[in-house]
N, C-alpha and C positions, 0 to 999 in steps of 0.2 A: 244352104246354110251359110247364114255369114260369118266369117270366120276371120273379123278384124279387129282388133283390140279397139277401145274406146273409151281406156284410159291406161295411163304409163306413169309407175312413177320410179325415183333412183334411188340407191341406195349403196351403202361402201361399209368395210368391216377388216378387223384386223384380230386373227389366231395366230397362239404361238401353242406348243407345245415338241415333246423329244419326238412326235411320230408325225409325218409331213400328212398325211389324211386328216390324223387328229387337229392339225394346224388348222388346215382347210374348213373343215367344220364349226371352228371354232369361230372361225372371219366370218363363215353364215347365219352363224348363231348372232353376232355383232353387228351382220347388216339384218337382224331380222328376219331372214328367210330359209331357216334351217329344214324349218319343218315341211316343206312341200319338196313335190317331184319337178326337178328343175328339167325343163329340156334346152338347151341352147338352141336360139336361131339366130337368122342373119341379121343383116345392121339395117333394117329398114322403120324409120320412125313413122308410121303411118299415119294417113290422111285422115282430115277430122278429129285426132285423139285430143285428151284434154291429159296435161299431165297435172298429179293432185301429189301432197306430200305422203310418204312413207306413210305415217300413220290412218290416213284416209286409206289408202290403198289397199294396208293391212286388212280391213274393215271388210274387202272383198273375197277373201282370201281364208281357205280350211287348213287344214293340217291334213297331210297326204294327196291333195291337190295337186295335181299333175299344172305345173304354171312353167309359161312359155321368160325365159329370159335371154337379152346381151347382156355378156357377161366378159368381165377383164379379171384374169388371175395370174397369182407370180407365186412362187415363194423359192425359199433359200434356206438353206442350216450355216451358210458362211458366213460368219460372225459379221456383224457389223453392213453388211452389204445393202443398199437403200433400192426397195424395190417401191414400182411404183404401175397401180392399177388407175385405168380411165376409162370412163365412158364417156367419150364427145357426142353432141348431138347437133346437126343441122337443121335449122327450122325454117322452110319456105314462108315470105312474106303469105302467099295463098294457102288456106287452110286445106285445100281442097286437094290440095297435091302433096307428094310424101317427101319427105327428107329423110335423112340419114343420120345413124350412131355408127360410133367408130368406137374397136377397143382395143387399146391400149394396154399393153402388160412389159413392162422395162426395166431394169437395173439400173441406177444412178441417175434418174431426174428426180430434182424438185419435185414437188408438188404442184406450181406454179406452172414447171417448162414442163410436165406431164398435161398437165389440164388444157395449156395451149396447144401441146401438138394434138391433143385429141380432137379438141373442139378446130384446128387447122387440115386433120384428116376427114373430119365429117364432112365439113365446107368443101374441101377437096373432092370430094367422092357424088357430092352432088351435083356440083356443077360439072364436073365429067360428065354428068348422065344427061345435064341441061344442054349440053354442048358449049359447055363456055371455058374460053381459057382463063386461068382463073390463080393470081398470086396471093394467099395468106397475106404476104409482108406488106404490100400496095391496097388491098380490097377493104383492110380493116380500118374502122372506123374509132380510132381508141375514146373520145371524148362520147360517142352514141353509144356505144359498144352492138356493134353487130357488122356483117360482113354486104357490100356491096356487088353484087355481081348480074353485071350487062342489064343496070336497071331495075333489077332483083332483089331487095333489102331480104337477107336470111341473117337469122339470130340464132345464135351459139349458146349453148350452156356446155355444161360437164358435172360429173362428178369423180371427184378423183380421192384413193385412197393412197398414201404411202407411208412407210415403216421403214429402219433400221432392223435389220434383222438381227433378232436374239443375239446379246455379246457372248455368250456360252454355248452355241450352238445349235441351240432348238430349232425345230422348224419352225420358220414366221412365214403365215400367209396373206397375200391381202386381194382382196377382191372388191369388184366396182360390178353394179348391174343395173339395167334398167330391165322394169319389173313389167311386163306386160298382161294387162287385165281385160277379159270379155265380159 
């Protein structure tokens, strides 16, 4: 049986409420994905996938569906505290070879500096497996936007979610996933 996804898409959400599960829930309910059996797996962005937007995706997709997701989660009741969820993704110039998701779950970045270390950890994580030494800060390409390595053009995305947590204390949670479909 093949048992490789062969299409991915992202998605991000944000719960509050006074009970931290409830929180949780509620960030699933806002990226959309409440209603299935989530399993978490590892960061690997597979070969051949096509990634399609949230709403195509959905279109695959039951209610109680056991669906495979990476997923980035945080949350907090400390007032005011900026948490910050990421999915970084690495995408090999070659279709045919797998890259990498990275997730990201942190206090106090931006949005911005979450998205970049995700999409900085994917690219990290691959080119470790490529055998390549390999700097974020020197590889990146800002005017193309995508990361150069030993001759190897790989393209970054992310999705990233972040929040202020409740100024009264509620639980805020925020979650980032990519959603993976057979």
């Amino acid at each position: 049986m093949d048992f490789v996804p062969k299409k991915i898409f992202f998605t991000k959400g944000v719960g509050k409420s006074k009970d931290q599960l409830m929180s949780f829930e509620l960030a699933l309910r806002d990226a959309d994905i409440e209603p299935y059996n989530l399993v978490h797996v590892s960061s690997i962005f597979p070969p051949d996938v096509k990634i399609v937007s949230k709403e195509e995706g959905l279109k695959y997709l039951k209610p109680g569906q056991i669906v495979f997701v990476v997923m980035a989660r945080v949350a907090s009741n400390e007032p005011n505290r900026l948490l910050a969820a990421s999915i970084g993704c690495a995408i090999p110039a070659d279709k045919k070879m797998y890259g990498y998701l990275s997730e990201l779950h942190e206090f106090g970045l931006t949005e911005r500096k979450a998205a970049d270390k995700s999409e900085d950890l994917a690219a990290s994580m691959l080119a470790s497996t490529l055998g390549i030494q390999f700097d974020p800060e020197t590889a990146w390409n800002e005017r193309e936007k995508y990361f150069k390595m030993s001759g190897k053009v790989v393209r970054t995305i992310n999705v990233t979610q972040t929040c202020e947590a409740d100024k009264n204390g509620k639980w805020t949670s925020v979650v980032a996933a990519a959603v993976l479909i057979f």
